[in-house]
C-alpha positions as CSV (number, residue, x, y, z in Angstrom):
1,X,0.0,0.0,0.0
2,X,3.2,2.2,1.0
3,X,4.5,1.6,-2.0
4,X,1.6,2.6,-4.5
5,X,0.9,6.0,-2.0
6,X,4.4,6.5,-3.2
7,X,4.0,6.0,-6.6
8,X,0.9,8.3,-6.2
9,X,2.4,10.9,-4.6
10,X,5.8,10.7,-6.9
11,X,3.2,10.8,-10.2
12,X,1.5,14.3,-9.0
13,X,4.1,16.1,-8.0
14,X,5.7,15.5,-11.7
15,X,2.8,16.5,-13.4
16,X,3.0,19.7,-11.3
17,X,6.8,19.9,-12.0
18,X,6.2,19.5,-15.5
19,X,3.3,22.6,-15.4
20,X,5.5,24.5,-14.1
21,X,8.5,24.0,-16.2
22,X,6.0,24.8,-19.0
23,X,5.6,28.3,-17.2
24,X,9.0,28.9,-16.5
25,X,10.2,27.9,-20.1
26,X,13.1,30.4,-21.1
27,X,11.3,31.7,-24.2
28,X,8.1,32.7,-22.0
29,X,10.6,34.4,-19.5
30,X,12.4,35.8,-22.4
31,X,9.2,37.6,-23.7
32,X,8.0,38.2,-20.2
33,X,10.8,40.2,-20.0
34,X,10.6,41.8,-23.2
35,X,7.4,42.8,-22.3
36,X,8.0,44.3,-19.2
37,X,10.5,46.2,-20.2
38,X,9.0,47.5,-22.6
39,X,6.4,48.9,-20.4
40,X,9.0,50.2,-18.1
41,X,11.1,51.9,-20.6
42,X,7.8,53.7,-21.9
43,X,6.5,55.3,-18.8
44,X,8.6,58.5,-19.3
45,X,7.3,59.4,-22.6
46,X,4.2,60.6,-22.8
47,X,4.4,64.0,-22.1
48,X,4.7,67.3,-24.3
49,X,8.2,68.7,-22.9
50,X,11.1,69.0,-25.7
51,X,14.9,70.6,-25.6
52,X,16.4,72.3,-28.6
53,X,17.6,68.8,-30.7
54,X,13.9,67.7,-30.4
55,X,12.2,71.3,-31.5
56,X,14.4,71.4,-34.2
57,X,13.4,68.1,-35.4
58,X,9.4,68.8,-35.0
59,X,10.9,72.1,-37.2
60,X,12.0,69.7,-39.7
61,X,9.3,67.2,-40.2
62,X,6.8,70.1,-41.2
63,X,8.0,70.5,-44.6
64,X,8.3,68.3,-47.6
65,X,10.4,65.8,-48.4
66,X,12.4,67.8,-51.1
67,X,12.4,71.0,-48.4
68,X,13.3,68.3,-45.6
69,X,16.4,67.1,-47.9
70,X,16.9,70.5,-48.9
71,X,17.2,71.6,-44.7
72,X,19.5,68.9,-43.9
73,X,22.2,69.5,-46.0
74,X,22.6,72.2,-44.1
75,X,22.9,70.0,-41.0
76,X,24.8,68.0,-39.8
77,X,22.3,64.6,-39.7
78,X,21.3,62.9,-42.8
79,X,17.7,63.0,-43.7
80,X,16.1,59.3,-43.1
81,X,15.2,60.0,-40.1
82,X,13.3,62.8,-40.6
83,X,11.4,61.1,-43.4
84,X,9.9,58.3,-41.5
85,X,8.8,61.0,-38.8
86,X,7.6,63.2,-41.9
87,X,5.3,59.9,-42.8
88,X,3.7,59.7,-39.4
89,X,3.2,63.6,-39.5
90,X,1.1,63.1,-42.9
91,X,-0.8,60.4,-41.1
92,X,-1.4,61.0,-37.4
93,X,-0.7,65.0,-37.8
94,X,1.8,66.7,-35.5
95,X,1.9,65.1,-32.7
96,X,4.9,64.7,-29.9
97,X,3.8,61.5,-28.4
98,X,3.4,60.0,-31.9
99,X,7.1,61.2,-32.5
100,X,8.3,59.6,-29.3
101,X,6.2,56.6,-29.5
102,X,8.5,56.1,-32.8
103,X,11.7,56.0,-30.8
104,X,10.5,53.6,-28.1
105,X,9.1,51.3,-30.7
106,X,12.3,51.3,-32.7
107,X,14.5,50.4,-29.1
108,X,12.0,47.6,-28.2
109,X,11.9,46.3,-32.2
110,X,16.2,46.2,-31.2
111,X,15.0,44.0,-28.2
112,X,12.8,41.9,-30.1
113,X,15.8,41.1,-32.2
114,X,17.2,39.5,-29.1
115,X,14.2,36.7,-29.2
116,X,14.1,36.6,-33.1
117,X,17.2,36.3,-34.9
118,X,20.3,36.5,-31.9
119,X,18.1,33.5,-30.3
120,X,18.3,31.5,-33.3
121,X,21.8,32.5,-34.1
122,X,23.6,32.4,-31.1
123,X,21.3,30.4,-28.6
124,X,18.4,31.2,-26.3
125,X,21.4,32.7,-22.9
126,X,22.6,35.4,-25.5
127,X,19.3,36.1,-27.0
128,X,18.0,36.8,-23.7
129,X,20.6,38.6,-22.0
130,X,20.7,40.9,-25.2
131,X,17.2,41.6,-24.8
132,X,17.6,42.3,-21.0
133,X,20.4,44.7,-22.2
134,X,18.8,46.8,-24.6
135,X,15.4,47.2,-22.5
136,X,17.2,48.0,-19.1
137,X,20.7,49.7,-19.3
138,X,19.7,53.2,-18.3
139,X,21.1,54.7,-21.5
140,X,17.9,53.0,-23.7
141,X,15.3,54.5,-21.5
142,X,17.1,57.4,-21.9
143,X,16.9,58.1,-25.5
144,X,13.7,56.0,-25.7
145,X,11.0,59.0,-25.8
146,X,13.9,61.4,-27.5
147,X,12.3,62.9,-31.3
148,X,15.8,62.1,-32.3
149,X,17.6,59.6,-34.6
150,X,19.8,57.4,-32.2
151,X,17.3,54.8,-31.4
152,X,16.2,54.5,-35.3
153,X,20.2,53.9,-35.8
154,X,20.4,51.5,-33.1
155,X,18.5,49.0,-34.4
156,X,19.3,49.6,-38.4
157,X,22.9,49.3,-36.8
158,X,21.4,45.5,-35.2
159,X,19.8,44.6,-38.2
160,X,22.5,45.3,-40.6
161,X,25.4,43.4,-38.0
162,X,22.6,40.4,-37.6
163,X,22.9,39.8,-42.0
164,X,26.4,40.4,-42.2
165,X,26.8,37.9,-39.8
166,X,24.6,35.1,-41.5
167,X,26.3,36.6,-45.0
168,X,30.0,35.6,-43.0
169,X,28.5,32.1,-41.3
170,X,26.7,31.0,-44.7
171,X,23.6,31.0,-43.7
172,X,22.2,32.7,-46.7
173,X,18.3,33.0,-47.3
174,X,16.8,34.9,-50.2
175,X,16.3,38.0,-48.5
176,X,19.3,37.8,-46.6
177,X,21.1,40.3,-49.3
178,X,18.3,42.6,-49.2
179,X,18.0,43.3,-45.4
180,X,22.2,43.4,-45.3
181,X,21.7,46.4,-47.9
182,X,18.5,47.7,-47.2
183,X,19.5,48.5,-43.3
184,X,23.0,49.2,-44.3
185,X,21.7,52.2,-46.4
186,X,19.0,53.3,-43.8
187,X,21.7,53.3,-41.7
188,X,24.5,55.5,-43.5
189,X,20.9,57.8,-44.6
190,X,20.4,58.5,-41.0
191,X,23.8,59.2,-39.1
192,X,27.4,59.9,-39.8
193,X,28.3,57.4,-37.4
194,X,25.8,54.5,-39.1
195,X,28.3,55.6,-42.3
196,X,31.2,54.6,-40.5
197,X,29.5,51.7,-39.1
198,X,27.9,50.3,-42.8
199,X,31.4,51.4,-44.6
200,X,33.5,48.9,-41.7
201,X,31.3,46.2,-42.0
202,X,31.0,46.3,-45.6
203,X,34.3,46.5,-45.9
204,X,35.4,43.9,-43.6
205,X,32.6,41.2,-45.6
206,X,34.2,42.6,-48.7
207,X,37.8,41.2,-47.8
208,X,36.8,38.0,-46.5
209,X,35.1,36.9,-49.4
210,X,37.7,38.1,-51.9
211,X,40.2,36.1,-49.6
212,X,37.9,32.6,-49.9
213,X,36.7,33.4,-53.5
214,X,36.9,30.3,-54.2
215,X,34.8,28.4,-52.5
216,X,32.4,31.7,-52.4
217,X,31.9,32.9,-55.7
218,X,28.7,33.5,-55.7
219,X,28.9,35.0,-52.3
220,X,31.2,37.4,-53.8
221,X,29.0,38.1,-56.9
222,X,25.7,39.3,-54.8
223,X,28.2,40.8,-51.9
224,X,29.8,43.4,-54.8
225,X,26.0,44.2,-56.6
226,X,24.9,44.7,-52.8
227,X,27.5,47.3,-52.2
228,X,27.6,48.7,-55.1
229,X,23.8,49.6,-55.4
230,X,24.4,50.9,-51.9
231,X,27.2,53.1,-53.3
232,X,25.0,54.3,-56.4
233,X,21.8,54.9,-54.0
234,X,24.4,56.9,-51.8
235,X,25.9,59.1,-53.8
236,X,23.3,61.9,-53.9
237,X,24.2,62.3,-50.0
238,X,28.1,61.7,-50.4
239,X,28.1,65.2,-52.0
240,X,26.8,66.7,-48.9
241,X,28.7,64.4,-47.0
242,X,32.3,65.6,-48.0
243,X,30.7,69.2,-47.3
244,X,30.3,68.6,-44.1
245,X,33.6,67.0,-43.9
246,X,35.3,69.6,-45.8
247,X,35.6,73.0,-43.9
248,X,33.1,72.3,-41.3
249,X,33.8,74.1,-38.1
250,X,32.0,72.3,-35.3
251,X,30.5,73.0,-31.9
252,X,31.3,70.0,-30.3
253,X,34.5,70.4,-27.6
254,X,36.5,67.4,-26.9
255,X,37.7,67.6,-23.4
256,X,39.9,65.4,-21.2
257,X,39.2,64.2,-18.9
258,X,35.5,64.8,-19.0
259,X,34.3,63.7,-22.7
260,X,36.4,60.4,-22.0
261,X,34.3,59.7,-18.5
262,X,31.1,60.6,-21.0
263,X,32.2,58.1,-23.5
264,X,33.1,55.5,-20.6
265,X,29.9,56.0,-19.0
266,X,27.0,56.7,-21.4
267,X,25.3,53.2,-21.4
268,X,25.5,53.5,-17.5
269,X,24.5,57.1,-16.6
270,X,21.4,57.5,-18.2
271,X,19.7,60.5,-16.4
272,X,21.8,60.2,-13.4
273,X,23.6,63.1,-12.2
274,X,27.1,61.3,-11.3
275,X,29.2,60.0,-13.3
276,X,29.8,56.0,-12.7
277,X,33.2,55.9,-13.4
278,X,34.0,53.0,-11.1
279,X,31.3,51.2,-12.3
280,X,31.8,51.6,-15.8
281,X,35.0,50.5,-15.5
282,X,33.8,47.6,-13.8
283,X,32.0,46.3,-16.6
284,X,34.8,46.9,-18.9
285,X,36.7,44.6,-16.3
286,X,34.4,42.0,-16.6
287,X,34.1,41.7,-20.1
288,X,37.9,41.3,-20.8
289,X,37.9,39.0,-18.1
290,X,35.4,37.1,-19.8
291,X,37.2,37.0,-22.6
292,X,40.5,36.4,-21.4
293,X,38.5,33.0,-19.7
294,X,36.4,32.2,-22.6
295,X,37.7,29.2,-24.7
296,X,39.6,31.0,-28.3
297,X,37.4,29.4,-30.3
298,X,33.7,30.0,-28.6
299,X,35.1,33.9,-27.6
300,X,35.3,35.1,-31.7
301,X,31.3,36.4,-32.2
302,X,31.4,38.1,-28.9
303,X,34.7,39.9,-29.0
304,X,34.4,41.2,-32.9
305,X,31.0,43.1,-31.3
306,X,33.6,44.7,-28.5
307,X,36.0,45.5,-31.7
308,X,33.6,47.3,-33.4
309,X,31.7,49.4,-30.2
310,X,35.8,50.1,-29.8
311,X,36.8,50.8,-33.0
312,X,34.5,53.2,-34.8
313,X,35.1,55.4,-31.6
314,X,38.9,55.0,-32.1
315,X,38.1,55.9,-36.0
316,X,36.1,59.0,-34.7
317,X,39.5,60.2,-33.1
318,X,41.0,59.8,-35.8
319,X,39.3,61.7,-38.3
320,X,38.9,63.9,-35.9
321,X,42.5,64.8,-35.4
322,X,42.7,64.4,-39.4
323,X,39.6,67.2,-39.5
324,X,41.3,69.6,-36.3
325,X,37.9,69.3,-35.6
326,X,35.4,67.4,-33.0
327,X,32.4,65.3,-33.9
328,X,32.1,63.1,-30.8
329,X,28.8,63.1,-28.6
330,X,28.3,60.5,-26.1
331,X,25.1,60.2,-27.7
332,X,26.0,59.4,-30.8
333,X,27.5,55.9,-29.8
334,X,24.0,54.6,-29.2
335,X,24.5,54.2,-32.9
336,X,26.9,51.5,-32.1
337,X,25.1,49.5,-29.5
338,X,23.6,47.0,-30.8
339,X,27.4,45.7,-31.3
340,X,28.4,46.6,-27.7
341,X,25.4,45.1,-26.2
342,X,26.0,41.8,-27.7
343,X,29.4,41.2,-26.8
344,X,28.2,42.0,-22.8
345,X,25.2,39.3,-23.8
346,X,27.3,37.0,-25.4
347,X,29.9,36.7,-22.8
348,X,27.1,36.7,-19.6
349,X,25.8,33.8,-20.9
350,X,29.1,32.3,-20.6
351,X,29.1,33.2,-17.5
352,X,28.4,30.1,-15.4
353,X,28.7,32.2,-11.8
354,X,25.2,32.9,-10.6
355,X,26.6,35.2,-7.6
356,X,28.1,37.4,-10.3
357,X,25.1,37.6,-12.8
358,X,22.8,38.2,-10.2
359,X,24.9,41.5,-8.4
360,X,25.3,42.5,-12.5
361,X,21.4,42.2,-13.0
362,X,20.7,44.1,-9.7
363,X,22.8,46.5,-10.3
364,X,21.7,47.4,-14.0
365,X,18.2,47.6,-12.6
366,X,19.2,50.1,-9.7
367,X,20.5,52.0,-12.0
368,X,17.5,52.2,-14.2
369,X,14.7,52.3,-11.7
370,X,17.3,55.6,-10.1
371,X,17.5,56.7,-14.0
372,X,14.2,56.3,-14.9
373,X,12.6,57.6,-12.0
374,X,14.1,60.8,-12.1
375,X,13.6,61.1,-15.6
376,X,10.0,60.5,-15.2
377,X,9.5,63.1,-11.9
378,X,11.3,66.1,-14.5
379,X,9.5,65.1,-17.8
380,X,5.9,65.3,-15.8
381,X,6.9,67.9,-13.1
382,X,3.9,70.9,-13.1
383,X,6.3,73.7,-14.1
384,X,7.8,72.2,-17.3
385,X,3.7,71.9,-18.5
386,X,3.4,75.6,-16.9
387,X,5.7,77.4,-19.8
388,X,3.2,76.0,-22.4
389,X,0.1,76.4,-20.5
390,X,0.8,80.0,-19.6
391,X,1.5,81.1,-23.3
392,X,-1.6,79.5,-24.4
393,X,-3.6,81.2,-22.0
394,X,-1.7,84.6,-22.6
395,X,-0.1,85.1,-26.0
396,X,-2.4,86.3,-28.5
397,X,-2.4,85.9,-32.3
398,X,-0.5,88.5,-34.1
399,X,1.9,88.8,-30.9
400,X,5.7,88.4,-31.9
401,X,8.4,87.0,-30.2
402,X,11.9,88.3,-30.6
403,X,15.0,86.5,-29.2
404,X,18.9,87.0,-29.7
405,X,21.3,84.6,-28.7
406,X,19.5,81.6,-27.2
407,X,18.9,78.7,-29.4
408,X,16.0,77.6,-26.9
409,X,14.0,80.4,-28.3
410,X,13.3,78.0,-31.3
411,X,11.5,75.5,-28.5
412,X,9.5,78.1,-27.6
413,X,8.7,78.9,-31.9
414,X,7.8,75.4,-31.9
415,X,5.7,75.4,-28.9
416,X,3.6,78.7,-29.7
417,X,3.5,77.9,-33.4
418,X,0.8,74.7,-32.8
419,X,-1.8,76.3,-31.6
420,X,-1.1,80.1,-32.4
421,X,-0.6,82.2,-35.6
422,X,2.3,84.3,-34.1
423,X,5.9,84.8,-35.6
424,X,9.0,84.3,-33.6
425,X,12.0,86.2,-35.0
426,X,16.0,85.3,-34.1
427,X,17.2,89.1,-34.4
428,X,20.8,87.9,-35.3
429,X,23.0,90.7,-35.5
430,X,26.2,89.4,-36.4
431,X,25.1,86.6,-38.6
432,X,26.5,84.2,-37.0
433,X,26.0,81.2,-39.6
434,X,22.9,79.8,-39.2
435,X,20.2,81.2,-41.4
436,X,20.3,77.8,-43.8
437,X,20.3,75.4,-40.7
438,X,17.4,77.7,-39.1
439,X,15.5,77.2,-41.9
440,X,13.8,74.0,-40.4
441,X,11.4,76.7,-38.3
442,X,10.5,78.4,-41.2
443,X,8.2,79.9,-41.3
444,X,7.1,80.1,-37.9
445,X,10.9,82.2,-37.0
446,X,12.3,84.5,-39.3
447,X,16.1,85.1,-38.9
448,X,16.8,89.1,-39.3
449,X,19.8,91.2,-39.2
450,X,17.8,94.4,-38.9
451,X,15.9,95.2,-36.1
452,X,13.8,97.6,-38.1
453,X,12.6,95.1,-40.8
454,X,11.3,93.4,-37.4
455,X,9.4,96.5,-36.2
456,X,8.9,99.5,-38.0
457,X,5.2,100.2,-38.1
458,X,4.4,97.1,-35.5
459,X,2.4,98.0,-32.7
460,X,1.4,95.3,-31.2
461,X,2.4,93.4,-28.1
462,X,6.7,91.8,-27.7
463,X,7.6,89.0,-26.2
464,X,11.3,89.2,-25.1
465,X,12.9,85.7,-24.5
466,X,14.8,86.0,-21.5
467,X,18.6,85.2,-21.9
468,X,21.9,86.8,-21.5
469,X,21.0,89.4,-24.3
470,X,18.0,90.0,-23.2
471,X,18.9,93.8,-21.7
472,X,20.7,94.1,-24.7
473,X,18.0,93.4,-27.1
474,X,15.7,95.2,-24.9
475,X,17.7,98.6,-25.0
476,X,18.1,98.6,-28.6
477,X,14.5,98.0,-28.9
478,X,13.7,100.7,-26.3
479,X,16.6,103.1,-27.9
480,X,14.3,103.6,-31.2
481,X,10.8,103.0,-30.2
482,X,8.2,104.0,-28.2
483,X,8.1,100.7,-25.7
484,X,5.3,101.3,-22.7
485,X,6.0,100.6,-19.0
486,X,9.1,99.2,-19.3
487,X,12.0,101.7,-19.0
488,X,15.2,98.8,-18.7
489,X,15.8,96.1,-17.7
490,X,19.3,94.0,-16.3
491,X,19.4,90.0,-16.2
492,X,22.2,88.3,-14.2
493,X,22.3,84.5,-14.2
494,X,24.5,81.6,-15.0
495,X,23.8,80.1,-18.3
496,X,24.6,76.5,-18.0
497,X,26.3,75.1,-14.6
498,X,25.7,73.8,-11.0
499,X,24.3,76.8,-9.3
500,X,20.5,77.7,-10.2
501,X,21.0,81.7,-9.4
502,X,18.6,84.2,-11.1
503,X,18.2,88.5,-10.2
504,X,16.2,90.3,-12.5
505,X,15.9,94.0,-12.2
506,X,13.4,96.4,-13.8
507,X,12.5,99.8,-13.7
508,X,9.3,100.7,-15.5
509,X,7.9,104.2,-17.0
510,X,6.3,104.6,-14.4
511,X,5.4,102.8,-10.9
512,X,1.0,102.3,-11.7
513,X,1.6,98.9,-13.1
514,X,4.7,98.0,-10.7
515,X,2.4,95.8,-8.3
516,X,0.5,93.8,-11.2
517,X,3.6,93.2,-12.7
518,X,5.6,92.2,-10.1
519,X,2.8,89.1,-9.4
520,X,3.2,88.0,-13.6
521,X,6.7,87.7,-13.0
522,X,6.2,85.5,-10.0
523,X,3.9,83.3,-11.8
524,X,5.3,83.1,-15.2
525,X,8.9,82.8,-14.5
526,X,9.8,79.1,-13.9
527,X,12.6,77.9,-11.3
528,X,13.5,75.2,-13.2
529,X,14.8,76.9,-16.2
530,X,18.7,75.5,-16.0
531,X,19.5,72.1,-17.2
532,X,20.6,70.1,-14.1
533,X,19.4,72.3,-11.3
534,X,15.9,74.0,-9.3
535,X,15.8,77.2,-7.4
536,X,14.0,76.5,-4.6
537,X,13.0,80.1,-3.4
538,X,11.4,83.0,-5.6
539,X,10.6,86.1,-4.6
540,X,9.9,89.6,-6.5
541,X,9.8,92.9,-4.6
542,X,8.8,96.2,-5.9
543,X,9.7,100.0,-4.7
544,X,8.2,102.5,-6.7
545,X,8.9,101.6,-10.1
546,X,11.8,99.3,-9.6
547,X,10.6,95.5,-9.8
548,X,13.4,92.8,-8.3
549,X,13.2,89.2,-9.0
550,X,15.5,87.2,-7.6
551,X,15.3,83.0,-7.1
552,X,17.8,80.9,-6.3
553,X,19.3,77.1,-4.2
554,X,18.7,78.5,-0.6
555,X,22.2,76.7,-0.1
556,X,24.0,78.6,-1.4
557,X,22.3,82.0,-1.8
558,X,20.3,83.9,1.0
559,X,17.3,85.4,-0.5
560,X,16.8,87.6,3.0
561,X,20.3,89.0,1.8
562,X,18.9,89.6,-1.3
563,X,16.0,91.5,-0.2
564,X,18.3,93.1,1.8
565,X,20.8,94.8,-0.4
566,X,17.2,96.0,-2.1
567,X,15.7,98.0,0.8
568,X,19.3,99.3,1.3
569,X,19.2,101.0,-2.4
570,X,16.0,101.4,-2.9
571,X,13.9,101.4,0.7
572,X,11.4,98.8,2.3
573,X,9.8,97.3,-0.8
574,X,5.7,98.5,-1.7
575,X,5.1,94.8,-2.7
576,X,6.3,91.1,-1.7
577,X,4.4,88.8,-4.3
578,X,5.6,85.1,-4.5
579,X,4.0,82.5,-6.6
580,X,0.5,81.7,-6.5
């Protein structure tokens, strides 16, 4: 009897086993996690918020193709990228979230990859841990809601490395040739460092097969009508492309030792506001010590995806020397991560300590959830929706916005221009190069030289964009026309740094508007208006017909001292007025 209870017993508990093996399969984990992340790289991006890069792409996308090729030429991004947003624009209309939706979709497409093609390639470990890579490093969720190109490049970047791959292994399909070239071209059409990228791998399959000819032939035959329809299909854009090469003086600044810690640490930092320098490094550790313990002959797929990440950045030096000039953004090497992530994959799942993989998992989520977070308090914060909200509720049509030296005056163009019929104009006096570049905001901004093309015979209402020209735009506007209640103004401020710091001083025609004035600038001026940093204290005082405004980190300035230095020039302030 014991020994059929047994057999009872033995039998259910297997059948149970068995259900839950079925469960806990790695291809339902793998899409589990797929899934989820997903979900968790998507939570920060539907919201209306934009910097510079992303207004001058929505800038872009609202003309034609031929105007849109026309525009970047002038810039220094080819134009595939702008075309596929240009296709949703004719569909959905403009739309942000539609635009950002496009950029997670393309980094979770890159993860899908992971269960599609690098599972059947390289086995189910590697497929999965690429997956887990692309989804969670910080750096994806990052750029996942940016309206910009570098999640479109990471996965033609994928794609493209995936055929070449089966093009070198020999396992050749009929479209296998097709994809190679068709996402090698997207590619090189929508970065300079996707050119790079397509022109080493082609190159590289190029001189394997003409060393085993031979016994490749016909390998060789569709290789060379591959690349050369990609040449032929390219050349329109190599014109523009030596252009750009040939006299170009850039913006970008290489410094040492800080663009090297942003290199080191871009797949790490995310939106965190250290720099993971040790742990960076770490990683890098780790993945020559896998290799260095990896067999020769099972190490080769992983460590040409570590030469690749590593040697287009070393090219970029190079030509960068050659140039004497700088083209490197962190940024720009999420271009390249497909191939980085799937040398880490590739050698974690050779990994057979569980201690390690499980501190490496934990902390590549901390670092996301700390990334992500943060990046989901500032994109849905109540005063980055307040900027928009107040000019809708308070510019009206036919008002014009000037601004003079501040590219973020083009956000707000972009901003006002969907919902108003106003004209934004970049009064820039020195013509500084830009009016072909700028012309992705026609014609919602007009670039002028002459400040009296701008507002001879206008009467209507001026909004100033406040910046570090702003007194100086303001007193040659005040110099040669009749401006009401304001007399002059004086802005000091940092313009990019650690310290949020902000005194604004006025003094107005006369003091009957002081009080009412004093309260709009309370409400309408927003303490998070640097980059990294808050003011956590605002407050505007009034004498007569002086107006102070003055916010800043109560650590380091005191606004009592502030107030102050006021009552001490100009007596006890009339009015107090802090935000409503």
């Amino acid at each position: 009897m014991s020994i059929v209870l047994n057999k009872f017993v033995l039998k259910g508990n297997t059948g149970k086993m068995e259900k839950i093996q079925k469960i806990f399969k790695p291809k339902y984990i793998h899409i589990a996690v797929i899934i989820l992340g997903i979900i968790f790289m998507s939570l920060s991006i539907f919201h209306t918020n934009m910097w510079f890069d992303e207004s001058y792409t929505i800038g872009i996308v609202r003309h034609s193709f031929s105007e849109i090729w026309n525009i970047t030429s002038y810039d220094v991004h080819p134009p595939f990228y702008y075309f596929c947003l240009h296709i949703l624009n004719l569909i959905f209309g403009e739309n942000i979230i539609v635009y950002r939706l496009f950029s997670a979709i393309t980094i979770a497409l890159t993860a899908i990859l992971g269960y599609t093609h690098i599972r059947k390639d390289f086995g189910e470990k590697v497929g999965f841990w690429f997956s887990f890579l692309t989804l969670m490093l910080p750096v994806s969720a990052q750029y996942a809601g940016e309206i910009r190109m570098y999640s479109l490049g990471m996965l033609l970047g994928t794609i493209m490395c995936i055929y070449a791959y089966r093009i070198y292994k020999k396992d050749i399909h009929k479209l296998t040739y097709v994809f190679f070239g068709l996402s090698s071209l997207a590619l090189a059409y929508t970065h300079y460092y996707g050119v790079l990228l397509a022109g080493v791998i082609n190159l590289a399959l190029f001189i394997y097969l003409i060393k085993n000819r031979k016994e490749r032939k016909q390998d060789l035959i569709k290789f060379t009508i591959t690349a050369v329809l990609q040449v032929v299909a390219y050349l329109p854009w190599l014109i523009v492309f030596a252009s750009h090469l040939k006299g170009t003086s850039f913006w970008i600044t290489l410094t040492f030792p800080g663009s090297i810690y942003e290199i080191l640490t871009v797949q790490y930092k995310g939106n965190l506001t250290f720099q993971p320098i040790i742990l960076s490094t770490a990683f890098y550790a780790y993945l020559i010590y896998m290799v260095a313990s990896t067999p020769k002959k099972e190490r080769k797929p992983g460590t040409w995806g570590f030469i690749i990440y590593i040697g287009i950045i070393l090219l970029v030096l190079v030509i960068c020397a050659m140039l004497h000039s700088v083209i490197l953004l962190s940024r720009y090497l999420l271009i390249l991560n497909g191939a980085f992530m799937f040398s880490i994959a590739y050698f974690m799942a050779k990994d057979t300590n569980k201690v390690r993989m499980i501190t490496i998992c934990l902390i590549i989520l901390t670092l996301s959830a700390f990334s992500n977070c943060k990046t989901i308090r500032e994109n849905y914060a109540e005063n980055n929706r307040d900027f928009k909200t107040y000019l809708d509720e308070n510019i009206e049509d036919g008002d014009i916005i000037i601004y003079s030296g501040a590219i973020n005056g083009a956000v707000i163009t972009t901003e006002v221009s969907e919902n108003h019929d106003n004209t934004s104009y970049f009064y820039n006096k020195e013509h500084w190069g830009v009016h072909d570049a700028y012309k992705a905001f026609a014609p919602y901004m007009v670039i002028e030289e002459d400040l009296s093309k701008i507002l001879d015979n206008y009467t209507g209402r001026i909004w100033i964009v406040e910046n570090e020209n702003t007194h100086q735009l303001y007193d040659e506007i005040a110099e040669k026309y009749d401006v009401k209640k304001l007399d002059a103004a004086i802005v000091s401020e940092p313009m990019m740094g650690s310290q949020a710091y902000s005194l604004v001083l006025v003094r107005l025609k006369d003091k009957a508007d002081a009080a009412d004035i004093a309260q709009k600038m309370a409400d309408g001026i927003n303490p998070r208006k640097w980059v990294c940093v808050e003011a956590d204290e605002l407050t505007v005082v009034s004498k007569d017909n002086i107006i102070m405004l003055f916010m800043a980190d109560h650590e380091l300035y005191s606004m009592d001292d502030a107030v102050a230095a006021f009552t001490e020039v100009c007596g006890n302030p009339d009015n107090t007025c802090q935000p409503k």
